[in-house]
C-alpha positions in Angstrom: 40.9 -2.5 -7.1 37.7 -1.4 -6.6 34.2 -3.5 -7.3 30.2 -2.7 -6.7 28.3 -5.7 -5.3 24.3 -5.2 -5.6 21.5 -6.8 -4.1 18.1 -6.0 -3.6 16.2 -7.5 -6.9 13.7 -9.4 -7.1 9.6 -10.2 -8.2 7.3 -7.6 -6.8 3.6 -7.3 -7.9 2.5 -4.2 -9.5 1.9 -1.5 -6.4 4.7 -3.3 -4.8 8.4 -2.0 -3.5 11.7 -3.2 -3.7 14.9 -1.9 -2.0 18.3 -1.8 -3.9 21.6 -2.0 -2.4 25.0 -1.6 -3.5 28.3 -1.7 -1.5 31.8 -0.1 -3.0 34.6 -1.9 -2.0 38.5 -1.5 -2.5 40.7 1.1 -2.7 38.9 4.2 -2.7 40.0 7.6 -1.5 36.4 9.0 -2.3 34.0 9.1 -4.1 32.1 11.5 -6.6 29.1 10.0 -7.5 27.0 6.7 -7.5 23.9 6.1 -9.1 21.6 3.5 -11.0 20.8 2.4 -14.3 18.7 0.0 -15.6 18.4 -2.0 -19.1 15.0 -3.5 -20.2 15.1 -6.2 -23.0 15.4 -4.2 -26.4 16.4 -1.0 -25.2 19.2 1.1 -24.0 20.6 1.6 -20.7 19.4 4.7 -19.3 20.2 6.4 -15.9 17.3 6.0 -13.6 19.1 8.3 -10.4 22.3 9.3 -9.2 24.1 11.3 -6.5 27.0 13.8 -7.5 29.0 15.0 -4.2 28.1 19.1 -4.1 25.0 18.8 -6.3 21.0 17.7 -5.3 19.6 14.1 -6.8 18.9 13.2 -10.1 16.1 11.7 -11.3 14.6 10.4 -14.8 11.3 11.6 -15.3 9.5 8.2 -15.0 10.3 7.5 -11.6 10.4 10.3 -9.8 8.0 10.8 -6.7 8.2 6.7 -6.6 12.2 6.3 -6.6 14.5 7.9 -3.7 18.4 7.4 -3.9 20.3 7.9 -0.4 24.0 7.8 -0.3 26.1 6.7 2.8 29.5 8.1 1.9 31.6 7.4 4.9 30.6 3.4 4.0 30.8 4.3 0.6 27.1 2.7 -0.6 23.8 3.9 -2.1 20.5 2.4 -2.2 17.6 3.1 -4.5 13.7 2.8 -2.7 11.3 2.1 -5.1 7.9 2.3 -4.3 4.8 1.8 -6.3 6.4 -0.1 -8.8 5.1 -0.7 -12.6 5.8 -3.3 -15.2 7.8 -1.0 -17.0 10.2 -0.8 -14.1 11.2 -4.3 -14.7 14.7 -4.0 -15.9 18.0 -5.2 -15.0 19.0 -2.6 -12.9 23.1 -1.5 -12.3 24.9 0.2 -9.6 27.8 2.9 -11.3 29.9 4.9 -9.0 32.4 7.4 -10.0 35.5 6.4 -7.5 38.8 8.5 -7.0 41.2 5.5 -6.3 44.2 8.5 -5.7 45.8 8.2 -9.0 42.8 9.9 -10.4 38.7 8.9 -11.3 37.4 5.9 -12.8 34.1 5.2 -13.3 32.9 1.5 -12.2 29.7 -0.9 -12.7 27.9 -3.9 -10.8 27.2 -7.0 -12.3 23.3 -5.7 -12.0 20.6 -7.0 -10.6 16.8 -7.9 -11.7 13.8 -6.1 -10.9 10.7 -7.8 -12.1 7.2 -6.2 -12.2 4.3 -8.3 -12.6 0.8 -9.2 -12.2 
């Protein structure tokens, strides 16, 4: 069994930065990718960055030069700096990690956590 645990979330003031964390625990043989999503109220999930093993970062177009991703793959986490955060950054935000388990891939989610922008 295998589970994501974020943490990180919070109020920030526009300007402001927030640090996202999320662990990968279980029974993992490795791991392909991890990444983050977020979901504002009224729209769809979209992938904000991610990681692939053997490929550079991703990044949607809205956060990059404010968002870094960083992978620790031996301890099998990845966190998400965000800096000069904007009100339309305030989403629930969710860890996803593709995770070979030995039997093959499966693709898992945190429980998310919520990143609030305001004034």
């Amino acid at each position: 069994q295998v589970q994501l645990v974020e943490s990180g979330g919070g109020l920030v003031q526009p300007g402001g930065s927030l640090r996202l964390s999320c662990a990968a625990s279980g029974r993992i043989v490795g791991v392909n990718a991890m990444g983050w999503y977020r979901q504002a109220p009224g729209k769809q999930r979209e992938l904000v960055a991610r990681l692939t093993t053997g490929t550079t970062a991703y990044y949607t177009d809205s956060v990059k030069d404010r968002f870094t991703i960083s992978r620790d793959n031996a301890k099998s986490t990845v966190d998400l700096q965000m800096n000069s955060l904007k009100p339309e950054d305030t989403a629930v935000y969710y860890c996803n990690a593709v995770i070979r388990r030995g039997v093959g891939v499966r693709e898992y989610w945190g429980q998310g956590t919520q990143v609030t922008v305001s004034s």
